[in-house]
C-alpha positions in Angstrom: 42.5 200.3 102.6 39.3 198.1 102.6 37.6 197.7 105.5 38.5 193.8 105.2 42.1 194.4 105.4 41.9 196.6 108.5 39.9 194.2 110.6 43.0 191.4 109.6 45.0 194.2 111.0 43.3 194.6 114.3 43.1 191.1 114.9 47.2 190.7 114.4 47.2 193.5 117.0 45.0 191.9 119.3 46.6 188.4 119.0 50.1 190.1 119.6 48.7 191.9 122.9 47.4 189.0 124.2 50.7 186.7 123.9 52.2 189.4 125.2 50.5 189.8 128.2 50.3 185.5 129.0 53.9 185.9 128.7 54.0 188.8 131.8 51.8 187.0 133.4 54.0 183.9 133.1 56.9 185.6 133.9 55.0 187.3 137.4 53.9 183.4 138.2 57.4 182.0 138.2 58.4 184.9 139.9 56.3 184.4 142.5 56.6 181.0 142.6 60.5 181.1 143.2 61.9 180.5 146.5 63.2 184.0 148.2 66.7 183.6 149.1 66.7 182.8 153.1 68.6 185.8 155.1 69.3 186.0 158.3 70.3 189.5 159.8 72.2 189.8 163.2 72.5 193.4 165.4 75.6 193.5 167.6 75.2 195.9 170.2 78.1 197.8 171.2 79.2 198.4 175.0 78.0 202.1 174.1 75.0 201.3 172.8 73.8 198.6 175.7 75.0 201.9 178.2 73.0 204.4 176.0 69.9 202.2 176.6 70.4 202.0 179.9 70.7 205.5 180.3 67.6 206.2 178.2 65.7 203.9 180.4 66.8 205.6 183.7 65.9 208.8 182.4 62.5 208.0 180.9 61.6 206.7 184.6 62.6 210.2 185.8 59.7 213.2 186.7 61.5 215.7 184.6 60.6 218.7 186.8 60.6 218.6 190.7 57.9 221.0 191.6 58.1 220.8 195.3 61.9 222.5 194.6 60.6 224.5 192.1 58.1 225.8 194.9 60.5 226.3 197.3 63.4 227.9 195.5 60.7 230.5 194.3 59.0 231.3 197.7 62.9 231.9 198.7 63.5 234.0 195.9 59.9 236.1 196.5 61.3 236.0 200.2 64.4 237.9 199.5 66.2 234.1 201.5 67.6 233.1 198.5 71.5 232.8 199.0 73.7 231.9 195.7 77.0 229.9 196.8 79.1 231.2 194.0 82.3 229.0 195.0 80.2 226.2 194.7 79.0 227.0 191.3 82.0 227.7 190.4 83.6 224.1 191.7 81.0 222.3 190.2 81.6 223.8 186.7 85.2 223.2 187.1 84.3 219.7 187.7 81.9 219.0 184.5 84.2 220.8 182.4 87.4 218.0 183.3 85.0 215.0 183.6 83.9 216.3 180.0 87.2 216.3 178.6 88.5 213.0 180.0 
């Protein structure tokens, strides 16, 4: 090929690139240009939910360790004062377990 016919050629290829890309370009501008569809999105709490936050707000105003009981249970225990009331352990595990299963 002369060097006449491949300049022709590269010409047709750049004239074909550049319609192409007016036309993407067009196409992004009406694009952008359209009006989004309006939506509108609702959240319905349940009556779990609304307690759940509730709950998570009490306990986030909580301290999560006392150290004043923390102090004093130890300086029992160092003491040898310590007394576990094992009935009362007991009942109070009975008690979580049925409230747990209701």
């Amino acid at each position: 090929m002369d060097q006449g016919t491949l300049g022709k050629i590269g010409t047709k290829v750049d004239e074909a690139g550049a319609s192409s890309k007016v036309t993407t370009e067009k196409a992004v501008t009406e694009k952008a240009t359209a009006s989004p569809a309006s939506t509108s999105d609702t959240v319905n709490l349940t009556s779990n939910a609304k307690l759940l936050e509730r709950l998570d707000k009490t306990l986030a105003s909580l301290t999560s360790i006392d150290d004043a009981r923390v102090a004093e249970i130890k300086t029992a225990i160092e003491n040898g004062d310590y007394e576990i009331d094992a009935d009362a352990i007991a009942d109070a595990m009975i008690r979580l377990d049925r409230s747990i299963g209701d």
